[in-house]
KOLTORVO-849499 format. One record per residue: x negated, y negated, z of N, C-alpha, C in turn; residue in three letters; residue number from 1. Coordinates in Angstrom, 2 decimals. Last residue first. Layout:
# KOLTORVO-849499
@n.c1:X; n.c2:Y; n.c3:Z; ca.c1:X; ca.c2:Y; ca.c3:Z; c.c1:X; c.c2:Y; c.c3:Z; guro:ALA; markol:NUM
...
//
This chain:
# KOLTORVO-849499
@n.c1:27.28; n.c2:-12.92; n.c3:-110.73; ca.c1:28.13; ca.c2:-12.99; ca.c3:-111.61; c.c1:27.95; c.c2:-11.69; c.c3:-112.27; guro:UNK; markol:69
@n.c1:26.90; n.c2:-14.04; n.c3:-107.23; ca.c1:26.68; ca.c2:-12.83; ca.c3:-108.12; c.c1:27.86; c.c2:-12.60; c.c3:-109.38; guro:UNK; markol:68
@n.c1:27.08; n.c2:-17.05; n.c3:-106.11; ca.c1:27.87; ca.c2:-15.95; ca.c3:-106.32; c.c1:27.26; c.c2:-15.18; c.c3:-107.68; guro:UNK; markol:67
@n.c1:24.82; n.c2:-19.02; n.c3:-104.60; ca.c1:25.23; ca.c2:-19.00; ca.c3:-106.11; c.c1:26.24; c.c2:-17.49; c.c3:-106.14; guro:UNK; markol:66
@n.c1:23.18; n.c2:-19.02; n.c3:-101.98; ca.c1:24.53; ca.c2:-19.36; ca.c3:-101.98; c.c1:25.62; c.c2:-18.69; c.c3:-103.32; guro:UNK; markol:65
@n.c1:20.60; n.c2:-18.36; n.c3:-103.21; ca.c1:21.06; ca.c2:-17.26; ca.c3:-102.18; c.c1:22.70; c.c2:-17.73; c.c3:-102.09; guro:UNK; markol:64
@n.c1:19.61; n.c2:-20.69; n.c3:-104.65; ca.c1:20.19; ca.c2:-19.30; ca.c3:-105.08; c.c1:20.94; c.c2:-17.88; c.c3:-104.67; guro:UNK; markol:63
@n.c1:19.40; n.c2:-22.09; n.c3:-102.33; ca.c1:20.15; ca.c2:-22.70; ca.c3:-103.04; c.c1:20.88; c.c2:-21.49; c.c3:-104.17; guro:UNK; markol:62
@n.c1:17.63; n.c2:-20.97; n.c3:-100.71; ca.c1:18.90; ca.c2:-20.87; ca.c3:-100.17; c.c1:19.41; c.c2:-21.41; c.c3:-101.36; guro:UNK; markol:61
@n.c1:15.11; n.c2:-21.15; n.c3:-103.13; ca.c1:15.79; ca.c2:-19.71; ca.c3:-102.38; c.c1:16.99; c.c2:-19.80; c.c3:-102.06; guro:UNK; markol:60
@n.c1:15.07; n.c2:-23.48; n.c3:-102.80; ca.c1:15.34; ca.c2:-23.17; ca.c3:-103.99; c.c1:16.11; c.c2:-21.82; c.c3:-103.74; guro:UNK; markol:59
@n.c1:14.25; n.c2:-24.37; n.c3:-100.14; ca.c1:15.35; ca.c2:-25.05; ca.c3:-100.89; c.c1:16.04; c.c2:-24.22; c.c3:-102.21; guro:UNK; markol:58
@n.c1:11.61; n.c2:-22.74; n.c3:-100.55; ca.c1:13.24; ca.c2:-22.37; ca.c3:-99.27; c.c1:14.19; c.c2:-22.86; c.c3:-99.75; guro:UNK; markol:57
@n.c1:10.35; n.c2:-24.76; n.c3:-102.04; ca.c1:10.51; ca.c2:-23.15; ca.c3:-102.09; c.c1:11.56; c.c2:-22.47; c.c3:-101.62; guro:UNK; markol:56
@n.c1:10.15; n.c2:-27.01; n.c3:-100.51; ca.c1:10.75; ca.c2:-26.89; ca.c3:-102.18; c.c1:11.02; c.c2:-25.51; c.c3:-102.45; guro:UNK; markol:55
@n.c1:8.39; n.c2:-25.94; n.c3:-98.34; ca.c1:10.11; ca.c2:-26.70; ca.c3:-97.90; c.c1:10.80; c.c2:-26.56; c.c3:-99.48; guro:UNK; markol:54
@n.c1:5.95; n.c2:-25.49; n.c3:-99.45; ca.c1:7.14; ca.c2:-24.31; ca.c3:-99.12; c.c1:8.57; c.c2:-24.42; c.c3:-98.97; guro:UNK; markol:53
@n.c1:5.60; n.c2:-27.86; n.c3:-100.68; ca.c1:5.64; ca.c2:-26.83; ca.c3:-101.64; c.c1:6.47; c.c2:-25.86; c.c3:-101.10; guro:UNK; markol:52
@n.c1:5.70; n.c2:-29.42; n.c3:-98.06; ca.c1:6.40; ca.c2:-29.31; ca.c3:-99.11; c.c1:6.54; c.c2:-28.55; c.c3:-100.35; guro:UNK; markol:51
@n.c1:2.62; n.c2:-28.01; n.c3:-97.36; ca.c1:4.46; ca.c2:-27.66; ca.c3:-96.13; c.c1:5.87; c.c2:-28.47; c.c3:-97.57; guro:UNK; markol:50
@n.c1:0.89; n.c2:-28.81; n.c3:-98.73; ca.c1:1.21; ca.c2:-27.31; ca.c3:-98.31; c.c1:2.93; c.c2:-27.37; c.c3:-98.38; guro:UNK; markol:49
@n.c1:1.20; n.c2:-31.45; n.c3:-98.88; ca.c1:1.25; ca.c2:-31.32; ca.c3:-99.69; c.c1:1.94; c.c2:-29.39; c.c3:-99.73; guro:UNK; markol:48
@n.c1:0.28; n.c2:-31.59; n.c3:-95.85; ca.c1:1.75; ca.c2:-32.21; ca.c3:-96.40; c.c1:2.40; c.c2:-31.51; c.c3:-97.88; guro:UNK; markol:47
@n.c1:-2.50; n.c2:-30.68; n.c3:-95.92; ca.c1:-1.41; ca.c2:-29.94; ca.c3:-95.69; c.c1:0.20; c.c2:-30.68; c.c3:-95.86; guro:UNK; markol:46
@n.c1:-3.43; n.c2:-32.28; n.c3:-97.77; ca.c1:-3.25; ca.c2:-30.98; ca.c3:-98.33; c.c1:-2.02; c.c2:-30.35; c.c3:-97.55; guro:UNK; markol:45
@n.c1:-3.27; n.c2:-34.92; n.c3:-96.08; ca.c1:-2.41; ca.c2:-34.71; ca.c3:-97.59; c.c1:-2.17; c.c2:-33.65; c.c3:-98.09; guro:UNK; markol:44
@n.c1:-4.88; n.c2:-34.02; n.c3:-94.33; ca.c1:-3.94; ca.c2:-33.69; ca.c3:-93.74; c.c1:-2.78; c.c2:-33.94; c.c3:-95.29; guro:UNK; markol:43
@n.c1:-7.19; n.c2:-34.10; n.c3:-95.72; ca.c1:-7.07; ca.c2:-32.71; ca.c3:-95.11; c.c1:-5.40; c.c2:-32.66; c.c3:-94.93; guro:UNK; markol:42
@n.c1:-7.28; n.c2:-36.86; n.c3:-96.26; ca.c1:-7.11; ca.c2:-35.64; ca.c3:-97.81; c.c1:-6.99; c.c2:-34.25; c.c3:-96.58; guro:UNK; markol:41
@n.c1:-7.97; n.c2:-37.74; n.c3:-93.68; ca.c1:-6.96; ca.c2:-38.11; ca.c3:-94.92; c.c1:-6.29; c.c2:-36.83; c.c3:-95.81; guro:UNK; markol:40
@n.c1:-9.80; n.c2:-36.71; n.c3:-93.46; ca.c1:-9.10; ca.c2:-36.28; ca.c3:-92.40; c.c1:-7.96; c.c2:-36.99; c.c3:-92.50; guro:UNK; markol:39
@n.c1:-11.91; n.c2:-37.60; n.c3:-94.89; ca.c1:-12.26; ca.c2:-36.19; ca.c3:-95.01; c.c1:-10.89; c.c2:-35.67; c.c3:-94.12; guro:UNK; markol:38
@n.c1:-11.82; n.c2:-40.81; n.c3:-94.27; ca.c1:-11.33; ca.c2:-39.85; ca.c3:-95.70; c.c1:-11.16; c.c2:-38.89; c.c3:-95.29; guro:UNK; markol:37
@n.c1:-12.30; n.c2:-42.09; n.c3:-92.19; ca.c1:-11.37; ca.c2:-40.88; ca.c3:-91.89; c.c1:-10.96; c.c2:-40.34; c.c3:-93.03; guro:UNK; markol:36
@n.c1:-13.73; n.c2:-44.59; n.c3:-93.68; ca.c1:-14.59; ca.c2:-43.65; ca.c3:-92.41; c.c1:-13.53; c.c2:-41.81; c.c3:-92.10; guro:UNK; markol:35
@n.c1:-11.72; n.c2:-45.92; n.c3:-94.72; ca.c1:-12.60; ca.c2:-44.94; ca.c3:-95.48; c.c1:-13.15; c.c2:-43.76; c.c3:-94.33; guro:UNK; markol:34
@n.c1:-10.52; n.c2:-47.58; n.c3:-92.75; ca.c1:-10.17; ca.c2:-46.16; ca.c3:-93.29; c.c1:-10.64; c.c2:-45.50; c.c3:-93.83; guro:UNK; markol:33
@n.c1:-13.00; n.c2:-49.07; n.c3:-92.19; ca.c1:-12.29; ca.c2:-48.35; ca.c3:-91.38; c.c1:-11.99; c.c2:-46.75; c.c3:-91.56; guro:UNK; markol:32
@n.c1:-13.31; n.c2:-50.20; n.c3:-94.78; ca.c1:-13.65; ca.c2:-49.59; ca.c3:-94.72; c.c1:-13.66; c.c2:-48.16; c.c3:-93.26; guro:UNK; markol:31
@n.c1:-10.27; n.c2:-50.75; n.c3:-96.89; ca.c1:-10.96; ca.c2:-50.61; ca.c3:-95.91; c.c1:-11.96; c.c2:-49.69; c.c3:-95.25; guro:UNK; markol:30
@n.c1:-10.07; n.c2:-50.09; n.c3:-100.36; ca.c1:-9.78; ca.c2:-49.83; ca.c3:-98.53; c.c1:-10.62; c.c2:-50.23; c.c3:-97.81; guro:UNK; markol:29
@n.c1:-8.29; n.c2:-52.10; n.c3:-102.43; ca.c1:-9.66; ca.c2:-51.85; ca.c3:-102.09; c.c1:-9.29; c.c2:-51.39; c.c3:-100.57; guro:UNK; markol:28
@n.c1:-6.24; n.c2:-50.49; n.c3:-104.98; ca.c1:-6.55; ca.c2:-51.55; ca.c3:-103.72; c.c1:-7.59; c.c2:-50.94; c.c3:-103.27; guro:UNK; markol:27
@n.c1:-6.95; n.c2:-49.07; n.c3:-106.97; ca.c1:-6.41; ca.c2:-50.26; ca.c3:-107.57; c.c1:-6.44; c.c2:-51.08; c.c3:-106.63; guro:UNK; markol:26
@n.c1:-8.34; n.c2:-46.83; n.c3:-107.70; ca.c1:-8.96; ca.c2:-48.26; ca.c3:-107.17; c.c1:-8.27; c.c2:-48.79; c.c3:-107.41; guro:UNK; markol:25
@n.c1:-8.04; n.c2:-44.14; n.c3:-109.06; ca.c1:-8.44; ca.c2:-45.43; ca.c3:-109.81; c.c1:-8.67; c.c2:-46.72; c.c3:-109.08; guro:UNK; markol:24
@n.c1:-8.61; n.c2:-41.94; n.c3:-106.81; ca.c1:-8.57; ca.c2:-41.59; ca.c3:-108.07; c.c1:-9.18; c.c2:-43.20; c.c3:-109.16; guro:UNK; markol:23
@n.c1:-7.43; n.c2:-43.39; n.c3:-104.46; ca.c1:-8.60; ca.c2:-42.88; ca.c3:-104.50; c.c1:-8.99; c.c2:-42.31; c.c3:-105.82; guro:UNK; markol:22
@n.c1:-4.71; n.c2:-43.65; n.c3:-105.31; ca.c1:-5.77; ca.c2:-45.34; ca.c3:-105.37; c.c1:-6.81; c.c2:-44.61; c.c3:-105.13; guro:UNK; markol:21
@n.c1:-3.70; n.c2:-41.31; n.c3:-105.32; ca.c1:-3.75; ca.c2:-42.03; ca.c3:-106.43; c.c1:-4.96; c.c2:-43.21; c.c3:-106.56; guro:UNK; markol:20
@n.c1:-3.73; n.c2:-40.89; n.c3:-102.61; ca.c1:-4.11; ca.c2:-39.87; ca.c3:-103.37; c.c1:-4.76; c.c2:-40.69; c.c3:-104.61; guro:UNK; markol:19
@n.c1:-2.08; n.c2:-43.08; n.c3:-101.51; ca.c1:-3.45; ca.c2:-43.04; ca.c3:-101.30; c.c1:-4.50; c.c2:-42.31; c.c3:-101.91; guro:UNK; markol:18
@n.c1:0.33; n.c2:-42.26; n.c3:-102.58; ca.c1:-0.64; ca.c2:-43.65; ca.c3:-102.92; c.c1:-2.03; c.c2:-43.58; c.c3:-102.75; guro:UNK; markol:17
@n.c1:0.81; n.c2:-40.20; n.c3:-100.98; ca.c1:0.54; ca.c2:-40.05; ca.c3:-102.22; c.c1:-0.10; c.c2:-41.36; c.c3:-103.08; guro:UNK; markol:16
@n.c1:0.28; n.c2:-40.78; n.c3:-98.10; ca.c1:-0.52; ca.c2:-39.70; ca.c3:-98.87; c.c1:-0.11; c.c2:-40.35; c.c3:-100.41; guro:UNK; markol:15
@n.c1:2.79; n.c2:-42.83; n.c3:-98.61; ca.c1:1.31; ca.c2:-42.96; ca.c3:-97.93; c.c1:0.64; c.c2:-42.07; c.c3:-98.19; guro:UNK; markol:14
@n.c1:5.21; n.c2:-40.90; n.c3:-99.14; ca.c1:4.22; ca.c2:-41.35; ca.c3:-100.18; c.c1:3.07; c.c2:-42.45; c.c3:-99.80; guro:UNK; markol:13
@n.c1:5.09; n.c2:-38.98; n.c3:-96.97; ca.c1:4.60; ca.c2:-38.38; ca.c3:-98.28; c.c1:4.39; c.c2:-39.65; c.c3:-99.20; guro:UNK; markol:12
@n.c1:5.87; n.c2:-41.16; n.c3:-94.96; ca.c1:4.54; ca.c2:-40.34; ca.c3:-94.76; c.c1:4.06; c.c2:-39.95; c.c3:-96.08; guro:UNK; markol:11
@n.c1:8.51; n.c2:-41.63; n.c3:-95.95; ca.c1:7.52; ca.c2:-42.40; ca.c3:-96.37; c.c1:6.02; c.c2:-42.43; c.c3:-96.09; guro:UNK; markol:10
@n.c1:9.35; n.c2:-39.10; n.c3:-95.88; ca.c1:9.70; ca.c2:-39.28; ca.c3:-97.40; c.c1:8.69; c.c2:-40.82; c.c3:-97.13; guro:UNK; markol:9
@n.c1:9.84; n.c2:-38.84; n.c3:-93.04; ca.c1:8.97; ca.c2:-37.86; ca.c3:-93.63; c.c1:8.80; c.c2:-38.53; c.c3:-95.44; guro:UNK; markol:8
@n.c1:11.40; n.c2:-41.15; n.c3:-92.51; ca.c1:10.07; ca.c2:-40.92; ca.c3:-91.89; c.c1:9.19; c.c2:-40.42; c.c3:-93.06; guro:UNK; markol:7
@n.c1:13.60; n.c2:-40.25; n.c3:-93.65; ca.c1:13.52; ca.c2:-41.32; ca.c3:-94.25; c.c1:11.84; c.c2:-41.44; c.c3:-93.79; guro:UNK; markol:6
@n.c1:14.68; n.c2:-37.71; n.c3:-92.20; ca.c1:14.28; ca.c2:-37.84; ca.c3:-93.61; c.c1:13.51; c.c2:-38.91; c.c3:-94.20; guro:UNK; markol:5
@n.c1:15.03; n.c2:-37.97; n.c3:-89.67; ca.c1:14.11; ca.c2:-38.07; ca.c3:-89.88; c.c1:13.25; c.c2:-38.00; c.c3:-91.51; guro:UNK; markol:4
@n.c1:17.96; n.c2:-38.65; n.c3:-90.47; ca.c1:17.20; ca.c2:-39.12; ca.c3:-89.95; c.c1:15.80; c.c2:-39.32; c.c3:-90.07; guro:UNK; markol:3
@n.c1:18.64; n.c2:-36.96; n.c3:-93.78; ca.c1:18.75; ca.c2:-36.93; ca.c3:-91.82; c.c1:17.83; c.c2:-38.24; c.c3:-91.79; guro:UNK; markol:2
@n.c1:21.28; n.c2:-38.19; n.c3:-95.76; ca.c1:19.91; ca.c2:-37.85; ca.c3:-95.44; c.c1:19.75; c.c2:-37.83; c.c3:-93.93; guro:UNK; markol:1
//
């Protein structure tokens, strides 16, 4: 894994917990953080964006390698 793999893989699941506990509450936030919801969930979308495409490319080069049978 690169380097910065290990970063990016624990950014995505800070969004994704957070996704979740906003759904059922299981930890109570702060209210701090509450204050930056709208700039939470903006930037989860776009994480959420840029991995759909990164999964996309992956899939592409991965078929682009496969020899024409």
């Amino acid at each position: 894994m690169q380097k910065g793999g290990i970063l990016w893989f624990i950014v995505y699941l800070v969004f994704g917990i957070y996704f979740i506990n906003s759904s059922f509450n299981f930890i109570k936030i702060p209210e701090v953080i509450s204050n930056f919801n709208q700039w939470i969930i903006l930037l989860g979308g776009v994480l959420i964006l840029l991995g759909g495409i990164n999964h996309f490319r992956a899939i592409r080069n991965k078929n682009k390698s496969r020899p024409s049978s």
